[in-house]
C-alpha positions in Angstrom: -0.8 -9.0 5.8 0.0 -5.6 5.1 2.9 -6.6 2.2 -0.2 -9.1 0.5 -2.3 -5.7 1.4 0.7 -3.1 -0.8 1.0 -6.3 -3.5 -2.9 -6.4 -4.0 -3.5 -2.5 -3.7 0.2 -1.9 -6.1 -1.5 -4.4 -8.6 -4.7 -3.0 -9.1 -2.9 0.8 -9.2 -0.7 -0.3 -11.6 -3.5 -1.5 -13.8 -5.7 1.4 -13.4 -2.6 4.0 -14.1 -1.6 1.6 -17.1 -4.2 0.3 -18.8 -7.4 2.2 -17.5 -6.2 5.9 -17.8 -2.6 5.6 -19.9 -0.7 7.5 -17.7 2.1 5.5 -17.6 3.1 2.9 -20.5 4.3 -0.2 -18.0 6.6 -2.1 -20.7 8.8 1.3 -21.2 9.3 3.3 -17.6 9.8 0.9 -14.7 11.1 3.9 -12.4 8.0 5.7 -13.3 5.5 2.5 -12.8 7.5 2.1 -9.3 7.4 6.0 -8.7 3.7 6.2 -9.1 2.6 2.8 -7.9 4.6 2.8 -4.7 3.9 6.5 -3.9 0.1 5.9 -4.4 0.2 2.6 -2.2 1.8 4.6 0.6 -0.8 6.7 0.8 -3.2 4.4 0.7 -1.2 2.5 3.5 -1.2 6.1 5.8 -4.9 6.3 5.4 -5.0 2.6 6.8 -2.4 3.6 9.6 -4.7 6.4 10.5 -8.3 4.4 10.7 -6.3 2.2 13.1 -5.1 4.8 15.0 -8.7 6.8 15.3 -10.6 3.4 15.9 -7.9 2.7 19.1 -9.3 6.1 20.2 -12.5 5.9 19.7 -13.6 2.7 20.7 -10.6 1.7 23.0 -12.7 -1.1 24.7 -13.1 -2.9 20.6 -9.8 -2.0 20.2 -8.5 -5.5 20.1 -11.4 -6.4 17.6 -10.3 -4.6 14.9 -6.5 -4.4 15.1 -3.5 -5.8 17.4 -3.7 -3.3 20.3 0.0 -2.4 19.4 -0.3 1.3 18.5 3.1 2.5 18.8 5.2 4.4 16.1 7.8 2.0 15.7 4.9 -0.6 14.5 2.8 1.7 12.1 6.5 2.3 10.5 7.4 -1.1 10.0 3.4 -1.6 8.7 4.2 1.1 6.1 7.6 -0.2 5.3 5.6 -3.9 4.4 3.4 -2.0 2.3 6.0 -0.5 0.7 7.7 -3.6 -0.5 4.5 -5.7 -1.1 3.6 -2.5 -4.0 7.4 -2.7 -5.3 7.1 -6.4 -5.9 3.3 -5.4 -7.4 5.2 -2.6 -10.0 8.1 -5.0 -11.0 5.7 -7.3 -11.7 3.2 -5.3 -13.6 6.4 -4.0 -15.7 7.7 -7.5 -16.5 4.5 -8.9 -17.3 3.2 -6.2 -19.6 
């Protein structure tokens, strides 16, 4: 979930940094369009991390309602490491189909 989660969230960036504001031109600077897309989506992705971690402490009983009771550092890693490819596929695609 969290790669379709960095491919969703890298998409939409993408189109917001490209077409929306003009930041980046997508067709002419894929390091840029990956630079910017998968540094944004990372963020995003550490602000998810951290609503995880604060719901486990704050309602430890609904823990297991809202994510997989795992909590540990190796996990959240590996969680930002999926987003992080799922927005790299999401800027190699918004650079080869612009």
């Amino acid at each position: 979930m969290h790669m379709l989660g960095g491919l969703w969230v890298g998409l939409i960036l993408a189109h917001f940094f490209g077409k929306r504001l003009g930041i980046i031109d997508l067709r002419q600077n894929l390091w840029l369009t990956l630079f910017l897309v998968l540094g944004t989506t990372t963020v995003v992705g550490a602000f998810w991390e951290f609503y995880e971690f604060s719901i486990s402490q704050l309602a430890p009983t609904f823990t297991h309602l809202f994510t997989k009771g795992n909590m540990e550092l190796g996990d959240t890693l590996k969680d930002l490491l999926d987003d992080m490819v799922g927005a790299s596929i999401a800027g190699l695609i918004a650079y080869f189909r612009s």
